[in-house]
N, C-alpha and C positions, 0 to 999 in steps of 0.2 A: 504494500500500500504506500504510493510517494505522500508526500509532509502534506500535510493539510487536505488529504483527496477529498474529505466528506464535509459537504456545505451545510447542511441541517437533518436534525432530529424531529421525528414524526413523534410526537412523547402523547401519549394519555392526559386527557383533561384532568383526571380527580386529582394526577401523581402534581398534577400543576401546579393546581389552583386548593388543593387542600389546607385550611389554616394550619398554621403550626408544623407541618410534616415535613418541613425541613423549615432551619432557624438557626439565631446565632444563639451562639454557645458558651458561655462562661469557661475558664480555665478547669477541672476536677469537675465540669456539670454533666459529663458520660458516665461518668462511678455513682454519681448517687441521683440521677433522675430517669426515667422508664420512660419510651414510646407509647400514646395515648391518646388519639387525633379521629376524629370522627369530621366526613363532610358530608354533611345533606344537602342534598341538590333536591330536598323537595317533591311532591310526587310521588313519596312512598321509596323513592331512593338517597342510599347512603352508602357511605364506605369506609369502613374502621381498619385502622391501618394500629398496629402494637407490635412492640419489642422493646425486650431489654433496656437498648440504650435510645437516643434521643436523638433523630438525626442532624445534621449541620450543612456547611455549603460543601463543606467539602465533597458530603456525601453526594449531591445535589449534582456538583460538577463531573461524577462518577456516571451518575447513573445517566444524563445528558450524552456523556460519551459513548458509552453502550447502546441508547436507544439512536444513537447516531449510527455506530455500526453496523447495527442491526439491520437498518435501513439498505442498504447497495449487497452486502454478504451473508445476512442472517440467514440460516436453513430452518425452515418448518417443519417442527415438528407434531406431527399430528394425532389425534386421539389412540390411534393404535401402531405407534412406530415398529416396523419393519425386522429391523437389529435389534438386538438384543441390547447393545447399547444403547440404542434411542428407548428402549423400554424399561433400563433401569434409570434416565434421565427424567423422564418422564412422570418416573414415583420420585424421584428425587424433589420434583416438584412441590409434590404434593396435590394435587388438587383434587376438590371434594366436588359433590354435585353437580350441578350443572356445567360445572368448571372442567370436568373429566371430559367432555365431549366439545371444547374448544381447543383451536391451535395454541400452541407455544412456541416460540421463536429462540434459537439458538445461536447464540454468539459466539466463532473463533475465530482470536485475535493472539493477541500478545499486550503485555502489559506496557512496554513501551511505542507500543502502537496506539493504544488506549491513551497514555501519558503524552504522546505528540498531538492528538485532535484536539482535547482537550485545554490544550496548552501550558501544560507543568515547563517549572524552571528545570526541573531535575528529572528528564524520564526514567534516568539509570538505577533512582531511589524507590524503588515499589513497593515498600513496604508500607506508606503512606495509604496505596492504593490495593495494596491487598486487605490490609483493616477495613477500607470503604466496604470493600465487596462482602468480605466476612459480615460486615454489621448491616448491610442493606438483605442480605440472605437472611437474615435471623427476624425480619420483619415477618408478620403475616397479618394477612387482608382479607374480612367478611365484605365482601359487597353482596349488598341486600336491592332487590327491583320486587315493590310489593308483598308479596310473603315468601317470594322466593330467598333464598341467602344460599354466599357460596363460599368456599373458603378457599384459599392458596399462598405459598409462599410470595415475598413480591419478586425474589429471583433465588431461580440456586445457581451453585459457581464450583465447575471444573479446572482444577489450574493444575498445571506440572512445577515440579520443585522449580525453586524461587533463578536457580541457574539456568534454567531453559526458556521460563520468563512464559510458557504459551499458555493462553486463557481461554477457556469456554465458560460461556455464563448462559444462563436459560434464562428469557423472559416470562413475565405472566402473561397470559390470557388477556388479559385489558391494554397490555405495552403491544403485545404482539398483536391485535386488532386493529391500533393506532397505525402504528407502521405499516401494518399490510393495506393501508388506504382507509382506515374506517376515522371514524370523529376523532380529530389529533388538533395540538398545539402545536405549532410549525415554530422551530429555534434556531436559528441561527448560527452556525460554528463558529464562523468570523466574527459574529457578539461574543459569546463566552469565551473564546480564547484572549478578545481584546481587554476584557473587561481583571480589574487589579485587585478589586476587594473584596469579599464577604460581602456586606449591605448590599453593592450593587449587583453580584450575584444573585441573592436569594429576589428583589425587586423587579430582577430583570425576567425572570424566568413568571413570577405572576402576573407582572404586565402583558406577558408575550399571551397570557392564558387567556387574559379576556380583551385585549386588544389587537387584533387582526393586520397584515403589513398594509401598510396604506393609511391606516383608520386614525382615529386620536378617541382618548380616553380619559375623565376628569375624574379627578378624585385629589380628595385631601391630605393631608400630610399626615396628620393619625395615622389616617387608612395605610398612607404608604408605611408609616414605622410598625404599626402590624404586620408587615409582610418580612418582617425582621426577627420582631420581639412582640410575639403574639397575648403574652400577658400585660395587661397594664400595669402601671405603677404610679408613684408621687411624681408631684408637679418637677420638682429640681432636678428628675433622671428625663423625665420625657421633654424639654429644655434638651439636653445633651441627645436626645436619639433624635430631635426633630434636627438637631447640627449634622448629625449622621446622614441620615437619610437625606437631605439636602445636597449634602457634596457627593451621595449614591447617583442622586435625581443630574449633577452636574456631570457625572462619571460618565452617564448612560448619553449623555448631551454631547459631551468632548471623545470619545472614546468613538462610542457608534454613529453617531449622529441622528439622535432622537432629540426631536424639539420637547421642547419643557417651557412649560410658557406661565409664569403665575398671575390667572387674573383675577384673583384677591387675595386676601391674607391667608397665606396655609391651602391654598388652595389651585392645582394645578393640572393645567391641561397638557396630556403629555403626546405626543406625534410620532408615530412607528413609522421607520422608513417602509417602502416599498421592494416589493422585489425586484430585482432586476431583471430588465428582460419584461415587464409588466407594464401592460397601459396604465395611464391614471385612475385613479378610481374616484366616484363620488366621495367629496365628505361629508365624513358620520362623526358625530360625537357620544361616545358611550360612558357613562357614570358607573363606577364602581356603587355596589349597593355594600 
């Protein structure tokens, strides 16, 4: 795969736009706080996502990678794989009910292949990125559509010893739907690789979820510091996260070139480029609720 081959991730709306399901993270706040994130999209549908630990941007820019990959080389795997090896992947999974008769989508790669689209400083360091993967497997996810409920891993992960560096990883059922053309959040590689910080990581990936390329999107600066730090807190910390999220909101301006336009206090309209190759499209403006 030459440097930068893959231009964007077809990602799953829930893994997007879920509050809290990936977030910033205090120094020792993986040791002592639990994954616990529930989104209701309303309708009788939700998706509970839990594990052990609590995921971050790091984790965030892992899984981007992967559902990027996924994208141009992932192999399908389907309710009743063929080999033997595809049918011990396949329980590896895990998947319960109505989950057992959807596709799952496979990734091999290499970690330092992973670590180039991405754009780590250090692809030679993988230890960083095998932790991701270890902690994003150890997640699992009820999606519930009216009284239906289903259950699955959110990935499981194949790697050969850490010298040989090659990685398979299996997606769920909802990533591998995304990718194979169904309801996706379209991401940019060329944005997250450009992109320096944590804030404007975790902001940039929810924007992208309910604002479309071309379109713009209002919403407030609360709003945007919850796409951070999904707990509230006292006035003198949220002062300091609206300073955050502001030079997030400047990152995504200078960096990508997404307009950010403030037209009132705390309150901002923000402009998704367009894809290229793409005629103009009408403008829309969409409000975060």
């Amino acid at each position: 795969m030459n440097k930068h081959e893959l231009t964007h991730a077809r990602h799953d709306p829930a893994h997007c736009l879920a509050p809290g399901l990936f977030r910033s993270l205090k120094r020792g706040e993986r040791k002592r706080a639990k994954l616990d994130v529930v989104y209701d999209f309303g309708d009788g549908r939700r998706v509970e996502f839990s594990g052990p630990e609590p995921l971050g941007a790091d984790d965030l820019r892992i899984l981007q990678g992967l559902v990027a990959m996924a994208g141009p080389g992932g192999l399908v795997l389907s309710p009743e794989p063929a080999t033997e090896g595809g049918r011990q992947l396949r329980l590896f999974l895990e998947p319960k009910w109505d989950a057992i008769n959807e596709n799952a989508m496979v990734v091999k790669g290499s970690y330092r292949a992973l670590a180039r689209e991405i754009g780590y400083a250090d692809p030679d360091n993988t230890r960083p990125i095998r932790e991701c993967i270890e902690r994003l497997w150890k997640v699992s996810i009820i999606a519930q559509d009216g009284k239906k409920r289903r259950g699955f891993r959110l990935l499981s992960e194949y790697a050969s010893d850490e010298q040989d560096g090659k990685l398979y990883v299996a997606l769920n059922p909802m990533i591998a739907q995304a990718v194979m053309g169904g309801k996706h959040v379209r991401i940019e590689m060329d944005e997250v690789r450009a992109l320096k910080t944590d804030p404007a990581r975790l902001i940039h990936q929810r924007l992208c979820g309910w604002i479309d390329c071309g379109k713009s999107g209002r919403a407030e600066l609360d709003t945007i510091c919850g796409y951070v730090w999904p707990k509230k807190i006292n006035d003198n910390a949220m002062k300091r996260r609206r300073g955050i999220a502001r030079k997030a909101l400047d990152e995504l301006s200078v960096a990508l070139g997404w307009t950010v336009s403030e037209y009132a206090k705390n309150k901002f309209e923000i402009g998704r480029p367009k894809m290229l190759g793409t005629a103009p499209k009408t403008q829309e403006i969409r409000h975060e609720k």
